[in-house]
VOPAGU-2260 file (C-alpha; in pm, 1 decimal, decimal comma):
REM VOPAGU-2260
SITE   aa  ch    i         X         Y         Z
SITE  UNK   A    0     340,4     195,5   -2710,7
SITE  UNK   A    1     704,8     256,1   -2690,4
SITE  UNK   A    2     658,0     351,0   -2328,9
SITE  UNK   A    3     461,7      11,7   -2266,8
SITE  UNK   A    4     751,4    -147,3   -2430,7
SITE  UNK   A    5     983,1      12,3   -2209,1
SITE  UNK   A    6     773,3     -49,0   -1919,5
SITE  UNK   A    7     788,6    -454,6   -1972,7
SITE  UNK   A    8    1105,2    -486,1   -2003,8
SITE  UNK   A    9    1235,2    -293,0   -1708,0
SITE  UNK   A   10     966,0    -501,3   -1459,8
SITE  UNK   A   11    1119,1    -838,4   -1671,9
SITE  UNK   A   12    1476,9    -686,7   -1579,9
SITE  UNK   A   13    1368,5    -689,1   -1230,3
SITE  UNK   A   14    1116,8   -1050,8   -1167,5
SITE  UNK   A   15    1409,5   -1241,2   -1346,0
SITE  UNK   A   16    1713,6   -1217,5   -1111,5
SITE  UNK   A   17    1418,3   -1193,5    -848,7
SITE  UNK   A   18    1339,0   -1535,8    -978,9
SITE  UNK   A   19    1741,9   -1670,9    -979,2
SITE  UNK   A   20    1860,0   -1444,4    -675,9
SITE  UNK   A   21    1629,3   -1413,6    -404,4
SITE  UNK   A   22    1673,9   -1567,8     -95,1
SITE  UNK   A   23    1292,6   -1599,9      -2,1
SITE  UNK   A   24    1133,2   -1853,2    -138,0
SITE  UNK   A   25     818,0   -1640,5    -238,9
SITE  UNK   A   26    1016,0   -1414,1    -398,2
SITE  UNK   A   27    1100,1   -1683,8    -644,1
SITE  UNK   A   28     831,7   -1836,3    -724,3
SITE  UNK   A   29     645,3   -1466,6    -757,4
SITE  UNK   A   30     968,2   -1426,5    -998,6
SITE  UNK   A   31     877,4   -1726,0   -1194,3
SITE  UNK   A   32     547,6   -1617,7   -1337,9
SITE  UNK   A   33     632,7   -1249,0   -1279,7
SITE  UNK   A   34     913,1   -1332,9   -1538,9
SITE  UNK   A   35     670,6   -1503,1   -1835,0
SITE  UNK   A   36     395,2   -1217,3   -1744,8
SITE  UNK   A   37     619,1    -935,2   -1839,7
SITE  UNK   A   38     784,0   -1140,2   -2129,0
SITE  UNK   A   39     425,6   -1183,1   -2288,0
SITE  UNK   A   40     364,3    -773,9   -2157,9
SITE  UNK   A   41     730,1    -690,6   -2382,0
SITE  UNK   A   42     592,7    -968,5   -2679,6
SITE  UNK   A   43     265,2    -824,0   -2715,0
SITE  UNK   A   44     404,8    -399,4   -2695,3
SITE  UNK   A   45     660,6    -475,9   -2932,4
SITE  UNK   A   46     419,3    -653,2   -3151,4
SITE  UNK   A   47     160,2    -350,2   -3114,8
SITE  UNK   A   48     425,2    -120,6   -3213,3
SITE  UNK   A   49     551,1    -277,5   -3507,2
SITE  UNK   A   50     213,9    -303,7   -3643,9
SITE  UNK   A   51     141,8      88,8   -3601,0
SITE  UNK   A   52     485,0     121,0   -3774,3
SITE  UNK   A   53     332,2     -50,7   -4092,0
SITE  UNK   A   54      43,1     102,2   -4079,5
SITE  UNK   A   55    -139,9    -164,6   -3932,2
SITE  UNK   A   56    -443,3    -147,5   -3675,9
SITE  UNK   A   57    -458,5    -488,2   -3487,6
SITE  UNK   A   58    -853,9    -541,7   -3421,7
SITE  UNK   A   59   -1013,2    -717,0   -3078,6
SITE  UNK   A   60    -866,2    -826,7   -2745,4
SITE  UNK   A   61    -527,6    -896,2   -2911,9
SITE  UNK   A   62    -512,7    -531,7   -3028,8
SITE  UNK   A   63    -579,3    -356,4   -2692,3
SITE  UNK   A   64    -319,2    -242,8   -2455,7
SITE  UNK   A   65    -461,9    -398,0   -2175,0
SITE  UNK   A   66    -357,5    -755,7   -2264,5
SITE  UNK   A   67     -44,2    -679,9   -2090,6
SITE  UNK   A   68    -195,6    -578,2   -1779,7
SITE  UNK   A   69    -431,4    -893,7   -1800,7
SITE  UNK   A   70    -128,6   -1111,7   -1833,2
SITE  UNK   A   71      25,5    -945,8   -1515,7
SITE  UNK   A   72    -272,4    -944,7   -1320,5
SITE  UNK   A   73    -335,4   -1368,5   -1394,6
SITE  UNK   A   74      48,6   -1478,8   -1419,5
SITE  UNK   A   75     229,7   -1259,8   -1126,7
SITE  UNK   A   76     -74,9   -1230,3    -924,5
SITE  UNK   A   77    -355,9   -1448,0    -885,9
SITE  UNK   A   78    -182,3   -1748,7    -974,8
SITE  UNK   A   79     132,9   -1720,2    -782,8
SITE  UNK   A   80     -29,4   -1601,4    -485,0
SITE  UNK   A   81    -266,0   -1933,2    -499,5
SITE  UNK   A   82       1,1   -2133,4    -501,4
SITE  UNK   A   83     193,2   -1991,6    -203,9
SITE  UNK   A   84    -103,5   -2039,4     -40,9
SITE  UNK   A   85    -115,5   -2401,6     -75,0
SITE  UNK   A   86     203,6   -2404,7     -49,3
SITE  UNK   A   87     181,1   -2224,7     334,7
SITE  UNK   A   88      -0,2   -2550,2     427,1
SITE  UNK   A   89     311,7   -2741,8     477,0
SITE  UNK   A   90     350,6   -2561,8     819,3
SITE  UNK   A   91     738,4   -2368,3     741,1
SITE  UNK   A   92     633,5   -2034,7     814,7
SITE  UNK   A   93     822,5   -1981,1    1222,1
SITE  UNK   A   94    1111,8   -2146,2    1106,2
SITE  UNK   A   95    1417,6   -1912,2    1035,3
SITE  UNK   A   96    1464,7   -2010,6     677,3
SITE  UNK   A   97    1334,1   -1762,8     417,9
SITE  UNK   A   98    1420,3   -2018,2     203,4
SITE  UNK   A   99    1120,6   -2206,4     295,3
SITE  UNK   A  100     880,4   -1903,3     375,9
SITE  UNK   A  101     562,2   -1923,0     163,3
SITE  UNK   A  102     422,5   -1653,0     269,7
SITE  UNK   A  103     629,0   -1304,2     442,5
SITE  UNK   A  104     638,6   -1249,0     810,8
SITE  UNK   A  105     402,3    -964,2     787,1
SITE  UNK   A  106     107,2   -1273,1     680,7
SITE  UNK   A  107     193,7   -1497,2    1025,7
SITE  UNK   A  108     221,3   -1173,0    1276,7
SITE  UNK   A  109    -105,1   -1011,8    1173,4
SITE  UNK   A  110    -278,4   -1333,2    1189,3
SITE  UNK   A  111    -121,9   -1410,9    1536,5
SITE  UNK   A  112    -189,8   -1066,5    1629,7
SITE  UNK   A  113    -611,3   -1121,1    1547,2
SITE  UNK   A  114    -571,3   -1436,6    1804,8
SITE  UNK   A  115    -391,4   -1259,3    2037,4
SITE  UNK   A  116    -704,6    -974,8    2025,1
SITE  UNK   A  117    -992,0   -1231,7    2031,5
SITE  UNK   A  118    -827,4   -1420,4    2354,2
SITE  UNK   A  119    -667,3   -1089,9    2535,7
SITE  UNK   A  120    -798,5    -802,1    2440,8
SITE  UNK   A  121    -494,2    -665,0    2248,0
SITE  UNK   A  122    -268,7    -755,0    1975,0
SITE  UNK   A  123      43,7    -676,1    2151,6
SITE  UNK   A  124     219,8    -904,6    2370,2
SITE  UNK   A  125     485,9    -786,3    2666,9
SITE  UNK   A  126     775,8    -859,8    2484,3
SITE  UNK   A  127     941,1    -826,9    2863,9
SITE  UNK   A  128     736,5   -1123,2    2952,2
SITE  UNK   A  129     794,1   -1428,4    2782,9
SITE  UNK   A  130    1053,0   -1583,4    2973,3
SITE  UNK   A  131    1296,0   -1554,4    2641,6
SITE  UNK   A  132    1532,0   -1338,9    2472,4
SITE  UNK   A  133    1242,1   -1129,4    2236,3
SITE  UNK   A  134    1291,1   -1152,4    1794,3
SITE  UNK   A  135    1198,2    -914,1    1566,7
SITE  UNK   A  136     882,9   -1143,1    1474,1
SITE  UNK   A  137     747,8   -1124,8    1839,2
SITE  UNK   A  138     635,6    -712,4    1741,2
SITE  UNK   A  139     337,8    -649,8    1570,9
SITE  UNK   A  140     455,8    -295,6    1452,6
SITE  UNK   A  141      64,3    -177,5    1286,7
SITE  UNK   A  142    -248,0       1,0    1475,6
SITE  UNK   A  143    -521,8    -223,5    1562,6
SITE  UNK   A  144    -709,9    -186,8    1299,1
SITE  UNK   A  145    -460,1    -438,7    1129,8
SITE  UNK   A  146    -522,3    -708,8    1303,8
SITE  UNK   A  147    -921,2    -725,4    1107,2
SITE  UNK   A  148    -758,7    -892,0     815,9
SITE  UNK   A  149    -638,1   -1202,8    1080,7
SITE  UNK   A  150    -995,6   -1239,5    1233,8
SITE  UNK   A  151   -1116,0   -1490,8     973,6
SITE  UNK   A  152    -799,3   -1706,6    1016,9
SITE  UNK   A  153    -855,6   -1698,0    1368,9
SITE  UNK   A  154   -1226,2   -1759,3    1383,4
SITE  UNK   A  155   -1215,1   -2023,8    1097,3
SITE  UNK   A  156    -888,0   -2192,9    1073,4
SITE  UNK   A  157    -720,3   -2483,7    1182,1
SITE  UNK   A  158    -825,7   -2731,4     906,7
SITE  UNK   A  159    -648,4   -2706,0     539,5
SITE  UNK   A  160    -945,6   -2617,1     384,2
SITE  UNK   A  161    -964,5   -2352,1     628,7
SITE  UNK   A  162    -622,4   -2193,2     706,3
SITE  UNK   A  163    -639,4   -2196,7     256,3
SITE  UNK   A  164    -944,0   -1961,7     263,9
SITE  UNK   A  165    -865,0   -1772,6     552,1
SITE  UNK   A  166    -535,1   -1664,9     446,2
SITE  UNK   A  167    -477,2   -1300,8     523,1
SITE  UNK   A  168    -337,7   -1228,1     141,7
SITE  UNK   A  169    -692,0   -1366,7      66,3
SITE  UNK   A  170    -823,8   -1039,2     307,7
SITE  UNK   A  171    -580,3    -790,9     162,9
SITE  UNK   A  172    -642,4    -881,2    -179,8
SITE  UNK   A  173   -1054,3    -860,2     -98,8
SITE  UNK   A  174   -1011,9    -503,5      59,3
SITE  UNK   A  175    -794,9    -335,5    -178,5
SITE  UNK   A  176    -987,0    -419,9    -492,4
SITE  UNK   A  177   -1315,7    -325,1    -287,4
SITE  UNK   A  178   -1100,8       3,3    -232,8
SITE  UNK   A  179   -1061,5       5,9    -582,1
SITE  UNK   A  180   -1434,1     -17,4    -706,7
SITE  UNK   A  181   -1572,2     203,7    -424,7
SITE  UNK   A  182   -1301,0     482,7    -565,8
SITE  UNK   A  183   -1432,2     474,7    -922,5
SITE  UNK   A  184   -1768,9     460,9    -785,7
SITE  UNK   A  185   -1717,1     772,2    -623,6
SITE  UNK   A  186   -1564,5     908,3    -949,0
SITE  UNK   A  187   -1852,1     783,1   -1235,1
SITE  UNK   A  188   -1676,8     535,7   -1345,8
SITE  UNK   A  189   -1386,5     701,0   -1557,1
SITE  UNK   A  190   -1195,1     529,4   -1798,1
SITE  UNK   A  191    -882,9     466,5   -1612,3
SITE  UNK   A  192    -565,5     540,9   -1841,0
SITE  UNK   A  193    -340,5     228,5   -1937,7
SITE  UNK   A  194     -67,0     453,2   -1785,5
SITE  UNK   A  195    -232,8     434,0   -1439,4
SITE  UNK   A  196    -290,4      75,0   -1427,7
SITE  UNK   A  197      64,3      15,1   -1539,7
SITE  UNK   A  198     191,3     210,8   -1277,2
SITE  UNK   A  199     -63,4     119,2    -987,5
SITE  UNK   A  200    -126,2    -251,9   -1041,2
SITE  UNK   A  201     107,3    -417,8   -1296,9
SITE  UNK   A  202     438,0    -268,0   -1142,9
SITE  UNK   A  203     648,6    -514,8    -966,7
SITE  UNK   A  204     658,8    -390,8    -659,2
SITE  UNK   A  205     241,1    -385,4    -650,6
SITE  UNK   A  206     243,1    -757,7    -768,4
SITE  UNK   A  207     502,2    -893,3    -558,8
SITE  UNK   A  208     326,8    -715,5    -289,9
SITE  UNK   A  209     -11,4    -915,0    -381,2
SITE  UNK   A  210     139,0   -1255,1    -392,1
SITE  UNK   A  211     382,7   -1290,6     -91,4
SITE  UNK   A  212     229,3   -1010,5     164,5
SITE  UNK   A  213     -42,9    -798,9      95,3
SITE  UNK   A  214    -125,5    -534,2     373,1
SITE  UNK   A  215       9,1    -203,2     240,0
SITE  UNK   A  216    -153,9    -303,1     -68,9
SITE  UNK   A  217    -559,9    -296,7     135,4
SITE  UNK   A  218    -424,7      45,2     343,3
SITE  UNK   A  219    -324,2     266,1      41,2
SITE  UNK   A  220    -644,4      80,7    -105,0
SITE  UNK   A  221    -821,8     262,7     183,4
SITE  UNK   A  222    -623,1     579,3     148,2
SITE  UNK   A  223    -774,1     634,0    -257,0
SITE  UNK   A  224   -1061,6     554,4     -99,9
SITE  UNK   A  225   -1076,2     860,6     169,1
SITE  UNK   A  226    -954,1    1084,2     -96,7
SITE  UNK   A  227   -1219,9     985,1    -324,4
SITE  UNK   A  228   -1505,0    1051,0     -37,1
SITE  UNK   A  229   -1288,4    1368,8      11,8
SITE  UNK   A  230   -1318,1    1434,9    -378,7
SITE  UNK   A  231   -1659,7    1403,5    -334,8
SITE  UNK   A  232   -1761,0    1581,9     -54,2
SITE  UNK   A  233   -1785,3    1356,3     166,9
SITE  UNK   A  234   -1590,4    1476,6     471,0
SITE  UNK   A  235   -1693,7    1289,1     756,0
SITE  UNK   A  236   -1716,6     935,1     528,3
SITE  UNK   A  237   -1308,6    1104,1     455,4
SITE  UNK   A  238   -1235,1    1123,7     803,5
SITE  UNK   A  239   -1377,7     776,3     907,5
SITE  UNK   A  240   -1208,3     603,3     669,2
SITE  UNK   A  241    -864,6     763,2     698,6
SITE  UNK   A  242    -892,2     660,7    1086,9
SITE  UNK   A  243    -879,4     329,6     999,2
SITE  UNK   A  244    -603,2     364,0     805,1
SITE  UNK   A  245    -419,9     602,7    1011,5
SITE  UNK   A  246    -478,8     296,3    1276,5
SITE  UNK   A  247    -371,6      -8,9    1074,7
SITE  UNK   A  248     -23,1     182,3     985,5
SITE  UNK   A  249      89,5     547,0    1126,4
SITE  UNK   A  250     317,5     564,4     825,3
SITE  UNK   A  251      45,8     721,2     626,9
SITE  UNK   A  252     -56,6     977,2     902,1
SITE  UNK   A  253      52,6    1265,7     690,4
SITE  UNK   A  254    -177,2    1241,2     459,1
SITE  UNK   A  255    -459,7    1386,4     713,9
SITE  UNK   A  256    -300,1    1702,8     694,4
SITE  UNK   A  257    -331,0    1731,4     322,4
SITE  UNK   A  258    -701,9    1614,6     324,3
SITE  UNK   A  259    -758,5    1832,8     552,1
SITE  UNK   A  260    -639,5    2103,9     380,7
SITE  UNK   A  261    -833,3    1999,2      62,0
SITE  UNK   A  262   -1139,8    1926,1     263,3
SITE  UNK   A  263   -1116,5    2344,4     359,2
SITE  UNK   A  264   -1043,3    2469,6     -10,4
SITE  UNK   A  265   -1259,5    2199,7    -191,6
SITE  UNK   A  266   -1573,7    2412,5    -271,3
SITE  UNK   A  267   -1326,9    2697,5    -393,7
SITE  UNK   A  268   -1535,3    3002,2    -293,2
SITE  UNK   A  269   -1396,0    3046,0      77,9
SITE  UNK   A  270   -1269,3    2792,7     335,9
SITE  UNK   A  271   -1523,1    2504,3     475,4
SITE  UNK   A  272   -1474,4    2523,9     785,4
SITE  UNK   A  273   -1792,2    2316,7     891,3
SITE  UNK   A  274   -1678,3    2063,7     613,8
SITE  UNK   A  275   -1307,5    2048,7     834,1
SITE  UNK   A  276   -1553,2    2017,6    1143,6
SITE  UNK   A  277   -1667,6    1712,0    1004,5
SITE  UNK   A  278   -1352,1    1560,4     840,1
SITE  UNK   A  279   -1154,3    1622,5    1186,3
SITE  UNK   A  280   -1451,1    1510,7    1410,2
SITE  UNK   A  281   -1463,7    1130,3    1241,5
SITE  UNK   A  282   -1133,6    1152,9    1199,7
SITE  UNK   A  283   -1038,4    1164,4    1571,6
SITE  UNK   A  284   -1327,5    1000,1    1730,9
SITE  UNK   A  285   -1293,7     672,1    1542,6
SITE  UNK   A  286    -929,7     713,0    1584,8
SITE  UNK   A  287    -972,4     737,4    1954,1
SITE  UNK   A  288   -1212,5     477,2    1964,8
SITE  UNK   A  289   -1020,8     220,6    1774,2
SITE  UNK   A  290    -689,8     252,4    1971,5
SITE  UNK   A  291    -837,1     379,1    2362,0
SITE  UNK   A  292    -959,5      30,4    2422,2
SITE  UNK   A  293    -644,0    -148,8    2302,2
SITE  UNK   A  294    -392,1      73,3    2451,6
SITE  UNK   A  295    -578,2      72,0    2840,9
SITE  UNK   A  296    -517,2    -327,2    2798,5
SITE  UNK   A  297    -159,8    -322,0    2820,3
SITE  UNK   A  298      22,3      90,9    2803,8
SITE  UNK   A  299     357,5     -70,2    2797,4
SITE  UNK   A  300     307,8    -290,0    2514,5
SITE  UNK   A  301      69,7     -82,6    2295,9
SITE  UNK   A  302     422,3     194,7    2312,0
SITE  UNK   A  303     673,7     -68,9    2233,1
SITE  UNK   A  304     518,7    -219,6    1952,8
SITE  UNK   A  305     327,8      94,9    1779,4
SITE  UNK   A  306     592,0     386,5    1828,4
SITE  UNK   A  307     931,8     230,8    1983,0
SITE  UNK   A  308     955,7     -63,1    1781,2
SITE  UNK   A  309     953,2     121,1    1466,2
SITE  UNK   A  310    1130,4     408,4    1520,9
SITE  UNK   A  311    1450,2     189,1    1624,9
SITE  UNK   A  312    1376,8     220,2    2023,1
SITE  UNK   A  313    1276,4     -72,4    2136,7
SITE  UNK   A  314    1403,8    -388,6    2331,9
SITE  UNK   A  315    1463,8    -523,3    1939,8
SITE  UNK   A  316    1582,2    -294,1    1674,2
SITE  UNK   A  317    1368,7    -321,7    1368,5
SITE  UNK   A  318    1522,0    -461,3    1056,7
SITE  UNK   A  319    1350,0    -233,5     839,0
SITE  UNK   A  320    1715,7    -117,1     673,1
SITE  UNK   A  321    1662,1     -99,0     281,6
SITE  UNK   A  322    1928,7     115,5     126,6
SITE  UNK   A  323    1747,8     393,0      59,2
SITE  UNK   A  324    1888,5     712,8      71,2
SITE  UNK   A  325    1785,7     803,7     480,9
SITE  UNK   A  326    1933,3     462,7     513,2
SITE  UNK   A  327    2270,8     516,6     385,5
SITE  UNK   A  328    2295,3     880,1     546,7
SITE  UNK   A  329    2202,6     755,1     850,7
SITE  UNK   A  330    2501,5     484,8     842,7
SITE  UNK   A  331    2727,0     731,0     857,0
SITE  UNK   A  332    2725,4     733,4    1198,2
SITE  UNK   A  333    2583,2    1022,5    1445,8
SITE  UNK   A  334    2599,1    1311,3    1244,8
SITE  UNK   A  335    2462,4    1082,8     935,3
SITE  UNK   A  336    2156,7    1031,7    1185,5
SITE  UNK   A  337    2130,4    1354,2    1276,9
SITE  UNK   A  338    2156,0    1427,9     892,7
SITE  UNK   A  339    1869,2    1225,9     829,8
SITE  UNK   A  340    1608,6    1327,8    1071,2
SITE  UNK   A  341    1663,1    1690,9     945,7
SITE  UNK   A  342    1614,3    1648,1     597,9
SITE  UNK   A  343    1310,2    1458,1     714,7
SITE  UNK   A  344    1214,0    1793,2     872,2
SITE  UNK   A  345    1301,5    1927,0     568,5
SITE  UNK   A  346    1092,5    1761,7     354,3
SITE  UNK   A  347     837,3    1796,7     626,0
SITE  UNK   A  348     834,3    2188,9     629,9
SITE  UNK   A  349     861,0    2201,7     228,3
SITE  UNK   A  350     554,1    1993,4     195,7
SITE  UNK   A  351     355,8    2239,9     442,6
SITE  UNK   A  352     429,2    2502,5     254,2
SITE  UNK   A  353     357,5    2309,8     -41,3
SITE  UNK   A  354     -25,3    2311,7     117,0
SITE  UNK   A  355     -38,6    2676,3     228,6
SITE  UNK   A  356      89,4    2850,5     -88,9
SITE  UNK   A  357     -75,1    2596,8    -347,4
SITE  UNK   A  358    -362,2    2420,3    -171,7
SITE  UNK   A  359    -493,4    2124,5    -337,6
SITE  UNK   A  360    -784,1    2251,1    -536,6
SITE  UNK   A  361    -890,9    1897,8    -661,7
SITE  UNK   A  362    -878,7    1519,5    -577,5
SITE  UNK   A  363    -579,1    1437,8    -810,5
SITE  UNK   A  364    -398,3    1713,6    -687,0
SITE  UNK   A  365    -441,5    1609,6    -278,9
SITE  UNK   A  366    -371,9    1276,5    -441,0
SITE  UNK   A  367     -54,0    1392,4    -559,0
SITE  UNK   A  368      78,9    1577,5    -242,3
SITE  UNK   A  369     -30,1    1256,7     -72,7
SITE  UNK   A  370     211,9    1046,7    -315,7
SITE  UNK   A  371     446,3    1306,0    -302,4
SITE  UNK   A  372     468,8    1344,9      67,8
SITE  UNK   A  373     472,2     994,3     169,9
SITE  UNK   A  374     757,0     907,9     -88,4
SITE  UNK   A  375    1023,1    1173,4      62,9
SITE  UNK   A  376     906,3    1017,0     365,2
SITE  UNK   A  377     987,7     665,5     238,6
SITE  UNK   A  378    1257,1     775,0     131,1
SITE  UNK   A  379    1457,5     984,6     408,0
SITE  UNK   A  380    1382,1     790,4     707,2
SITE  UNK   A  381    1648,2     619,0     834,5
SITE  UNK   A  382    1419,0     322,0     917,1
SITE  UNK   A  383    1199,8     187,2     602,2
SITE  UNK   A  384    1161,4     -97,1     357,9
SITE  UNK   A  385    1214,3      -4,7     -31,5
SITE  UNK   A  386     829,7    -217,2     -37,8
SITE  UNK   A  387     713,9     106,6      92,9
SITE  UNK   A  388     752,3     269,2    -234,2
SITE  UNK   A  389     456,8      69,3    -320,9
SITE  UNK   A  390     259,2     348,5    -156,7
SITE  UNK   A  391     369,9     636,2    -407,8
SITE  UNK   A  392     340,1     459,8    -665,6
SITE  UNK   A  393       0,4     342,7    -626,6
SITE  UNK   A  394     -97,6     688,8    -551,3
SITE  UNK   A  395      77,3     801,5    -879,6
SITE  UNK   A  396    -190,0     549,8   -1056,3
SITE  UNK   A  397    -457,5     708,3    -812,5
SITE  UNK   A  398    -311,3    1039,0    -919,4
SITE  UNK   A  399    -382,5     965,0   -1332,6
SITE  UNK   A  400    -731,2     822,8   -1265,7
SITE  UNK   A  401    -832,2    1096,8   -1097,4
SITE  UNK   A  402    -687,5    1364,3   -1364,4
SITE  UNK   A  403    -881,9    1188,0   -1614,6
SITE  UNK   A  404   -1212,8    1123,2   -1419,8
SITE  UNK   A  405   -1189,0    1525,8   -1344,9
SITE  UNK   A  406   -1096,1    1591,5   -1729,3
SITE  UNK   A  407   -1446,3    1413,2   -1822,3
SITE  UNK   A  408   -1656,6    1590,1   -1531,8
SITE  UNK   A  409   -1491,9    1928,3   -1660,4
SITE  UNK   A  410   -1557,7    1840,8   -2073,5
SITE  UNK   A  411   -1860,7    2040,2   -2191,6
SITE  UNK   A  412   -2183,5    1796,8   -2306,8
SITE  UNK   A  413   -2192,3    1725,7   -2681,9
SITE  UNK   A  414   -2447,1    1907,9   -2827,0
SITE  UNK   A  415   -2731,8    1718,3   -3001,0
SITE  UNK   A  416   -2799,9    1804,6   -3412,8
């Protein structure tokens, strides 16, 4: 308890200057009820913990640990998010005022990028082509697969009611916590440590994620997800499902190798190699299929937007500049960038032979090279958002859930009298 004590307070010591200081207006109102949430998380711990101190046991909902995560799942999630989306409905999203944005650029360019598929066949536009100097919001910088969670807008909206329902946080939302149940599906149903869901869900960074954006939240959704049909042994379900992730954002790409690699070792009594067959078939068929037809559209544009855009080569440079440690390197010029890129190789190398001398011999621990992987990754590149870090820390809850689900598989049955 004196670690969920801790925990509140440190997310209440970041939603409250979010809440004064932030220059987007989502932000602030997410920092608003973000800020009571995590007061009521620190209230109720610190109550909890003086009552074990005197030898107290408080009984029902009010004595559970969970009523902080409750609080943070109703107060900085569902309800803020509702009201930026009614909020959105005042038409202020295009105009170049964060102040005023309801709803993070992210939202607006995968929606546009659904319309752009339905009408011409891809979600990228020439950014050479439109008779204007190009901004950073005319990219759509995600695999096709992204533009899914902007087909409802674009099939059903146009009327309040509509563009309400049809928001794309509305999609996210929907996908990750189907991720969620289809993962401890696959898994029995474990109880999932207070830990994890502290970590995973309740951080800040997972429920300002939830309320003002939303997609990174339904692709590491879908990332548990393949590791759980990896868990499992299902390797072709693994593959399939890591395609479309691997296609909504290439960020994530390393993880195939580790599944792979788990995938091989999984049955522990020689390597699968029909099982990798199968993972690696699904994997790059549906990946094929899923990008072929979008890039033979328009090469040019599929390039710029997918590959140049975000690795700081295109006709725009991409803002993504949080000041993270590849970040700051990086600034120091050309032998800062040159500095960068090789501890990303670094990291790179280390992790493979991470995989070859200690292969992942269960789901939490391809899980954790996953988490571990993509966060040096975060991390080093010059390029990236500190939002990213959503992504290891998710898989750190991932990582807990699926030590514990493997800790009741492995328990010997009770014996009956």
């Amino acid at each position: 308890m004196r670690w969920d004590l801790g925990f509140y307070l440190a997310c209440l010591a970041f939603a409250l200057p979010t809440a004064l200081k932030s220059e987007f207006y989502g932000y602030r109102v997410w920092g608003n009820f973000a800020t009571v949430a995590y007061a009521l998380g620190a209230l109720h711990s610190g109550w909890l913990l003086l009552s074990a101190r005197a030898g107290r046991t408080p009984r029902g909902l009010l004595g559970s640990r969970w009523c902080g995560i409750a609080a943070v799942a109703l107060l900085a999630m569902i309800l803020p998010l509702l009201l930026l989306v009614i909020r959105r409905l005042t038409g202020v999203d295009w105009l170049i005022t964060p102040v005023s944005w309801a709803a993070q650029p992210e939202v607006w360019v995968i929606e546009r990028s659904a319309d752009l598929l339905l009408h011409h066949g891809t979600p990228y536009v020439d950014v050479t082509a439109l008779g204007r100097a190009p901004v950073v919001n005319d990219y759509t910088p995600y695999g096709p697969v992204m533009a899914v969670f902007g087909l409802p807008r674009a099939l059903f909206g146009g009327t309040p009611l509509g563009d309400a329902l049809t928001d794309a946080r509305w999609m996210f939302a929907l996908a990750a916590v189907a991720c969620v149940l289809g993962t401890l599906k696959l898994l029995n149903w474990p109880k999932v440590p207070v830990g994890a869901a502290q970590v995973a869900l309740a951080c800040p960074l997972t429920a300002l994620t939830w309320a003002v954006a939303g997609p990174d939240l339904a692709i590491v959704g879908l990332l548990v997800l393949a590791c759980a049909l990896a868990a499992t042994g299902r390797a072709a379900w693994a593959g399939l499902v890591l395609a479309l992730v691997v296609s909504a954002k290439l960020i994530v790409a390393p993880a195939a190798a580790v599944l792979a690699v788990f995938v091989l070792v999984r049955r522990g009594n020689g390597p699968d190699w029909a099982a990798v067959g199968r993972f690696a078939s699904a994997l790059v068929a549906t990946t094929a299929a899923l990008h072929l037809p979008v890039y033979l559209v328009d090469p040019a544009a599929f390039v710029e937007h997918v590959f140049r855009f975000p690795l700081g080569m295109g006709v725009v440079r991409s803002p993504a500049a949080s000041p993270l440690p590849g970040h700051l390197i990086a600034e120091l010029g050309p032998v800062g960038q040159v500095a960068a890129f090789a501890l990303v190789g670094a990291a790179a190398v280390a992790m493979v032979i991470w995989l070859v001398r200690r292969p992942p011999a269960n789901g939490s621990g391809a899980v954790l090279r996953i988490a571990v992987g993509l966060g040096a990754l975060i991390l080093l590149t010059p390029a990236t958002r500190y939002g990213y870090l959503v992504y290891p820390l998710v898989l750190l809850g991932a990582y807990l859930t699926f030590r514990a689900a493997e800790a009741s598989t492995a328990r010997p049955p009770r014996s009956s009298s």
